[in-house]
C-alpha positions as CSV (number, residue, x, y, z in Angstrom):
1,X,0.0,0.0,0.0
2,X,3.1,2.6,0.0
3,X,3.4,5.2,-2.3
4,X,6.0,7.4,-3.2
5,X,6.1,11.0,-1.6
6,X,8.7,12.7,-2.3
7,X,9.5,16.7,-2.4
8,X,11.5,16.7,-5.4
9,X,13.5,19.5,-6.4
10,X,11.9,20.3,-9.5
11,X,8.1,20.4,-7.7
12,X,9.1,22.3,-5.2
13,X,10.9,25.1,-7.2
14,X,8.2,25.2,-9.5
15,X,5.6,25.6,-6.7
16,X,7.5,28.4,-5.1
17,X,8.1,30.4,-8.2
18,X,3.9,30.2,-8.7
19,X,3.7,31.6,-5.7
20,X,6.6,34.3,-5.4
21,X,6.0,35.9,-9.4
22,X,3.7,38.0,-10.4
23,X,1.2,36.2,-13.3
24,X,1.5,39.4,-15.8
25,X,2.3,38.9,-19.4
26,X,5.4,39.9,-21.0
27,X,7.9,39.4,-18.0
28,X,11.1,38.8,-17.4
29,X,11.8,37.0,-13.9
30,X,15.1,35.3,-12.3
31,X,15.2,32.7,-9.6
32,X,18.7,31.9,-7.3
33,X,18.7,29.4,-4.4
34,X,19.0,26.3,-2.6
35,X,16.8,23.4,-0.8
36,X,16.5,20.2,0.7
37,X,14.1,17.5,0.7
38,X,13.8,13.8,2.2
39,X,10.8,11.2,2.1
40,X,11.1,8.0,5.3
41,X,9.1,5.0,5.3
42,X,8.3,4.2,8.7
43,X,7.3,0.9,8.9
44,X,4.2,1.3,11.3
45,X,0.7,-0.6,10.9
46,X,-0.6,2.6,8.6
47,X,2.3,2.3,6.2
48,X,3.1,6.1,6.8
49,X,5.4,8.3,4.6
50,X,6.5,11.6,5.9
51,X,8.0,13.9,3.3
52,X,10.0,17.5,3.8
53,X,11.1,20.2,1.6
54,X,13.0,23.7,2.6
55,X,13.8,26.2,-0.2
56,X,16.4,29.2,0.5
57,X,16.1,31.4,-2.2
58,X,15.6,34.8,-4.0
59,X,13.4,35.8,-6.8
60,X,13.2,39.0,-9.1
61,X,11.0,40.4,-11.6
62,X,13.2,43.3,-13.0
63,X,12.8,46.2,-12.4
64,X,10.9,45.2,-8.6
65,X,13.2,44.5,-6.0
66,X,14.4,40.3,-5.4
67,X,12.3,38.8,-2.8
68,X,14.2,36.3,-0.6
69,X,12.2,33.2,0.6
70,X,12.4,31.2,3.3
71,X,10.0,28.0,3.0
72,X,9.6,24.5,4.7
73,X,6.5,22.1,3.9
74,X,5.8,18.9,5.3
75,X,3.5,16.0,3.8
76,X,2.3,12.8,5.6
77,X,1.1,10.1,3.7
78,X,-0.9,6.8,5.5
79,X,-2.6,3.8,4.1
80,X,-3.7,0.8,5.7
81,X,-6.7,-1.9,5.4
82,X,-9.3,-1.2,8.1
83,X,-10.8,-4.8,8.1
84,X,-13.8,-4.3,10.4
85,X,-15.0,-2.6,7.2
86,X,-13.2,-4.0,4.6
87,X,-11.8,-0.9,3.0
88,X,-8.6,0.6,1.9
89,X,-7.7,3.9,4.0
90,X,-5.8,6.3,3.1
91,X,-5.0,9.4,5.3
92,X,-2.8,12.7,3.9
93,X,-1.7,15.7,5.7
94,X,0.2,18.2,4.1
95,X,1.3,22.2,4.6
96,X,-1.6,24.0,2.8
97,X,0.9,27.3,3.3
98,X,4.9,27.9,3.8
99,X,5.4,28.3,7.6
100,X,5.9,31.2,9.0
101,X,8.7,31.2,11.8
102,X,10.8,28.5,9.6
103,X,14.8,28.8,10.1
104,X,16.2,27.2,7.4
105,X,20.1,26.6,6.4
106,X,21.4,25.3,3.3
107,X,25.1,25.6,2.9
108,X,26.3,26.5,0.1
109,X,28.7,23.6,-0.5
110,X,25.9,21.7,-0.2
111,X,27.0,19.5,2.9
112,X,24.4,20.2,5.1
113,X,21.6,21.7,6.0
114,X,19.0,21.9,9.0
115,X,15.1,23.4,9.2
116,X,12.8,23.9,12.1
117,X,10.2,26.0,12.4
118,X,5.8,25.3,13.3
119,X,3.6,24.0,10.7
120,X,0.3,23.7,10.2
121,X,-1.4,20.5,8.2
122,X,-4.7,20.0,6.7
123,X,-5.9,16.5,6.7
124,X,-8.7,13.8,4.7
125,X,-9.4,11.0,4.9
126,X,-10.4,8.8,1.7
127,X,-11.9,4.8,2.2
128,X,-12.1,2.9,-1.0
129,X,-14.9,-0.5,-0.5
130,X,-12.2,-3.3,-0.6
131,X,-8.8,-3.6,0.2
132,X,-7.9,-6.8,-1.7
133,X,-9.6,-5.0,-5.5
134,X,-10.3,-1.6,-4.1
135,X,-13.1,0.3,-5.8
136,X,-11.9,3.6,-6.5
137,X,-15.1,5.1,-7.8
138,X,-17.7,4.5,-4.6
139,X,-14.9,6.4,-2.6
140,X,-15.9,8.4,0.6
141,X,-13.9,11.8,1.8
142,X,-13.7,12.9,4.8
143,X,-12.1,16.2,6.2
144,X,-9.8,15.9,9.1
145,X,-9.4,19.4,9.9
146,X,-5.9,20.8,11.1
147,X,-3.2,19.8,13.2
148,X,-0.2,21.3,14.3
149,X,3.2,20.5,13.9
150,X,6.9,21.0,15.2
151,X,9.1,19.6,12.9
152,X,13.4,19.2,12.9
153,X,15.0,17.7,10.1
154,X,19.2,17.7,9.6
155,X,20.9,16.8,5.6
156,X,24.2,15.4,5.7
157,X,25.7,15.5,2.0
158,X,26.8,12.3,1.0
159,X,29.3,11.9,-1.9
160,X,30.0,14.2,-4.8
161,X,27.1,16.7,-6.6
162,X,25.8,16.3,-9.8
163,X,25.2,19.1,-12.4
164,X,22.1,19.2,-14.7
165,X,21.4,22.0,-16.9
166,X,18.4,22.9,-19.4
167,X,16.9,25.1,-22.2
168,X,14.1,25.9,-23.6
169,X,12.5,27.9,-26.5
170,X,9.5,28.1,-27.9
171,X,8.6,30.9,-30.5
172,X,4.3,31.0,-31.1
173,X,4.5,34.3,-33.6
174,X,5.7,38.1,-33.1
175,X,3.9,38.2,-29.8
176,X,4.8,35.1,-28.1
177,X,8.5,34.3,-27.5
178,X,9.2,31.7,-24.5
179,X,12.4,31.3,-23.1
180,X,13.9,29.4,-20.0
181,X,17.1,28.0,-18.9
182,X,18.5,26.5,-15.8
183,X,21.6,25.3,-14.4
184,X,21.2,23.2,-11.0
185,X,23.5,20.9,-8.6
186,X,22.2,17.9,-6.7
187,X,24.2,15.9,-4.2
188,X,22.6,12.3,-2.4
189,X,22.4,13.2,1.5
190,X,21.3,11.4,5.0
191,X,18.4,12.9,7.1
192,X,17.0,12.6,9.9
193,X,14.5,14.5,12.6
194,X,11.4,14.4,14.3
195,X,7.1,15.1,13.8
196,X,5.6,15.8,17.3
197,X,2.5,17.4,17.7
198,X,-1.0,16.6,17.2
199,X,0.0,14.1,14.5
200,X,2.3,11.8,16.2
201,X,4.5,10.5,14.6
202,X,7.7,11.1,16.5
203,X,11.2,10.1,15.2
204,X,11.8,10.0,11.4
205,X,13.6,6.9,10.7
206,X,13.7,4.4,7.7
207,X,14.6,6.9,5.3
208,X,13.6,6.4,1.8
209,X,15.3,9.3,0.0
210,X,17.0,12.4,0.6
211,X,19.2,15.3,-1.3
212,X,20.4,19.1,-1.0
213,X,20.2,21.3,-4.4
214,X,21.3,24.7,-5.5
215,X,19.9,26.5,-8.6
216,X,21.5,29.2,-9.4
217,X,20.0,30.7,-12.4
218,X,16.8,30.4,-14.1
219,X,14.9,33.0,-16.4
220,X,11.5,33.2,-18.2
221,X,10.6,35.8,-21.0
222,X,7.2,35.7,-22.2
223,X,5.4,37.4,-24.9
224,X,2.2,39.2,-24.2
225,X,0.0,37.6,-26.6
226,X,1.1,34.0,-25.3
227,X,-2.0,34.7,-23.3
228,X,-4.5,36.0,-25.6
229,X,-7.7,32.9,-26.1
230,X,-8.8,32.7,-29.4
């Protein structure tokens, strides 16, 4: 019943730079900064998966001023067979917003890096008729409410980094001219911390995955009528 969660690089760059640039056409924006992220299996009865991300970063939309972020987000995964009922379970609780009193480190060798800081998770629950051929379409949702978190995670770089770059261009007419590129460095790393709070979880052990990243440039230029409906 385990499935993957894991704050990978990519999603979570992608999710902050939604969030940090402005949606207006015709922009030119730049993105510089590091993370962190890890997934652990712990091995309980409810097959849970905790998941952590932290970004350290800056973002600019010329001519405004770079905004530096400081994020952290937390995901806990769950799924079990409740056979008193004969259904699949399957619980998630995730950050629905960046924390707010974070502190986050990411060094810039990329050997280590720590985050703690109060979160707040939203949870559902979803209970599929049958565990053994689950039927996905007579589902029933429930809303768990919130549930506060302290969380304390430490990366230890393992290794040597990897470099990845990319490019993209796409050209849709004298209006609409796409650009992007991106140069980023991943090393492999340890992790390990705790979940307390009104989720208990407790010590994060059994990890599944873990890495530190830097990005340290990436542009978009977009044409105006790229968003023009026909």
């Amino acid at each position: 019943m385990k499935r993957r969660h894991v704050l990978v690089a990519v999603g979570l760059v992608a999710a902050l730079m939604a969030a940090a640039w402005p949606s207006s056409a015709g922009s030119h924006q730049r993105f510089t900064g590091k993370g962190a992220d890890a997934s652990w299996y712990l091995g309980d009865a409810m097959n849970t998966a905790v998941s952590v991300g932290v970004f350290d970063g800056s973002f600019a939309s010329p001519p405004g001023r770079a905004l530096r972020e400081k994020n952290l987000f937390v995901d806990v995964y769950q799924a079990w067979c409740d056979q008193s009922t004969d259904e699949l379970v399957e619980r998630e609780y995730f950050t629905y917003e960046p924390a707010s009193n974070a502190v986050v480190s990411v060094s810039s060798k990329l050997d280590r890096a720590s985050a703690s800081g109060h979160v707040d998770l939203v949870g559902f629950e979803v209970r599929s008729p049958s565990c053994d051929n689950p039927d996905y379409e007579n589902q029933t949702y429930t809303d768990l409410g919130e549930f506060a978190e302290t969380v304390q995670v430490a990366w230890t770089g393992i290794g040597t980094a990897t470099r990845s770059s990319s490019n993209f261009h796409f050209n849709g007419g004298p209006d609409c001219k796409f650009s992007s590129h991106s140069a980023s460095k991943y090393r492999d790393a340890d992790a390990a911390g705790t979940l307390s709070g009104d989720l208990t979880v407790g010590s994060l052990e059994g990890l599944a995955y873990a890495d530190l990243f830097s990005t340290r440039d990436m542009s978009i230029d977009i044409g105006n009528g790229c968003f023009l409906g026909k």
